[in-house]
C-alpha positions as CSV (number, residue, x, y, z in Angstrom):
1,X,7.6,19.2,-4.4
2,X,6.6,17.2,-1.3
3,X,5.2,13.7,-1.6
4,X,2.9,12.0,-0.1
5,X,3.2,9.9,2.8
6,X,1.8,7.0,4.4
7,X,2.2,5.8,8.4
8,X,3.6,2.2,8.4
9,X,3.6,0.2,11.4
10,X,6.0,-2.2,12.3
11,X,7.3,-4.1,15.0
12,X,10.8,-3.8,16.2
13,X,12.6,-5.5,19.1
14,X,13.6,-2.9,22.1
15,X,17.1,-3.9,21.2
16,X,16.6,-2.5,17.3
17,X,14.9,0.6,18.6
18,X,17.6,1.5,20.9
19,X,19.9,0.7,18.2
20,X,18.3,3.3,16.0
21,X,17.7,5.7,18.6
22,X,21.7,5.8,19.1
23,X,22.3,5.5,15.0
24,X,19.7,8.6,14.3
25,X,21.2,10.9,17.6
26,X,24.5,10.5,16.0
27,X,23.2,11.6,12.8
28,X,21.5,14.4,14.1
29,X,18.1,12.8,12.8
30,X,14.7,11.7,13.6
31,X,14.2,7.6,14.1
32,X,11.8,8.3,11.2
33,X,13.9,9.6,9.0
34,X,16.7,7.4,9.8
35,X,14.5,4.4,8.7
36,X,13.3,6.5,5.7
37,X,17.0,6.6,4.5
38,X,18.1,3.2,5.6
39,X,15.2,1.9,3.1
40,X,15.4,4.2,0.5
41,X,19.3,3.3,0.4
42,X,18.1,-0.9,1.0
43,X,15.9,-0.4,-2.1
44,X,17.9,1.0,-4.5
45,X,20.9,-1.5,-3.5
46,X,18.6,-4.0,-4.7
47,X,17.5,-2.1,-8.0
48,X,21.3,-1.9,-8.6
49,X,22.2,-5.3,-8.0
50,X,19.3,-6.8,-9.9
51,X,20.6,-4.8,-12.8
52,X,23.8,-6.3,-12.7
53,X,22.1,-9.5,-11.8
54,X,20.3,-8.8,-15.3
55,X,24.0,-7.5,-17.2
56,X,25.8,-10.4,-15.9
57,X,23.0,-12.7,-17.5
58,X,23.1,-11.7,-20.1
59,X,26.7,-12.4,-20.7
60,X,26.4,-15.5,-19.5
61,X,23.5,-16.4,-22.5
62,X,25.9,-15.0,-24.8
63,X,29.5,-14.9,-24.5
64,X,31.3,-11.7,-25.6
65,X,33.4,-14.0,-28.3
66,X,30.1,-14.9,-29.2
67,X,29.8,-14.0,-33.6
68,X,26.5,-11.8,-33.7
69,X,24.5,-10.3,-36.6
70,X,27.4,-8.1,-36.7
71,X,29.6,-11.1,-37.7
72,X,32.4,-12.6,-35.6
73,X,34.0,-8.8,-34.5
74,X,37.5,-10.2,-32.8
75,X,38.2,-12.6,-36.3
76,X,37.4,-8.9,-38.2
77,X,39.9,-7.8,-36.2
78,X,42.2,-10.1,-36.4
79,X,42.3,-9.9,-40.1
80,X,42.5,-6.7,-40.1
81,X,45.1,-6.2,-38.0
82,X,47.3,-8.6,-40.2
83,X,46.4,-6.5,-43.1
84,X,47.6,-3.2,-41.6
85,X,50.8,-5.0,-40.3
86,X,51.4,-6.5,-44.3
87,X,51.0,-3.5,-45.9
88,X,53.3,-1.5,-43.2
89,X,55.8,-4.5,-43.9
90,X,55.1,-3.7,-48.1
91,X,55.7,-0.1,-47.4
92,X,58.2,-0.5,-45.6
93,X,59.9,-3.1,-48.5
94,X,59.4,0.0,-51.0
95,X,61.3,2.5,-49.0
96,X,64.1,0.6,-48.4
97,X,63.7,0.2,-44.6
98,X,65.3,-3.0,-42.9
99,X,63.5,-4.0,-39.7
């Protein structure tokens, strides 16, 4: 499906035109669709980095050791790890295995 364009006009130095001219005969492409691509790419750099911009945030507002709703995870964890390694050390007793 082909979308719609628009014509944009803007003003480039001769330096930046030559540049492109070079950039898009190495690639084999038109100036236009060299610029089409370098903007397309710019854009969704900046999509990408206002994401993480937005992730990053959002661990800064609240830590990942931060106790949620869900409780305080690593202290869970914690415990239960110490739990495991008891009873392991209990069943261990009953069998009559020396560590």
């Amino acid at each position: 499906m082909a979308m719609a364009r628009t014509q944009t006009m803007v003003q480039l130095s001769d330096e930046l035109v030559a540049a492109l001219d070079d950039e898009a005969e190495l690639r084999n492409m038109s100036r236009s669709a060299l610029i089409r691509q370098a903007v397309t790419e710019f854009l969704h750099g900046q999509r990408q980095s206002r994401a993480v911009d937005a992730y990053v945030e959002g661990y800064r507002r609240v830590p990942p050791q931060t106790p949620d709703g869900w409780g305080d995870l690593e202290a869970a964890n914690d415990r239960a790890g110490h739990e495991t390694a008891e009873r392991m050390d209990l069943e261990a007793d009953q069998a009559g295995v020396e560590w």
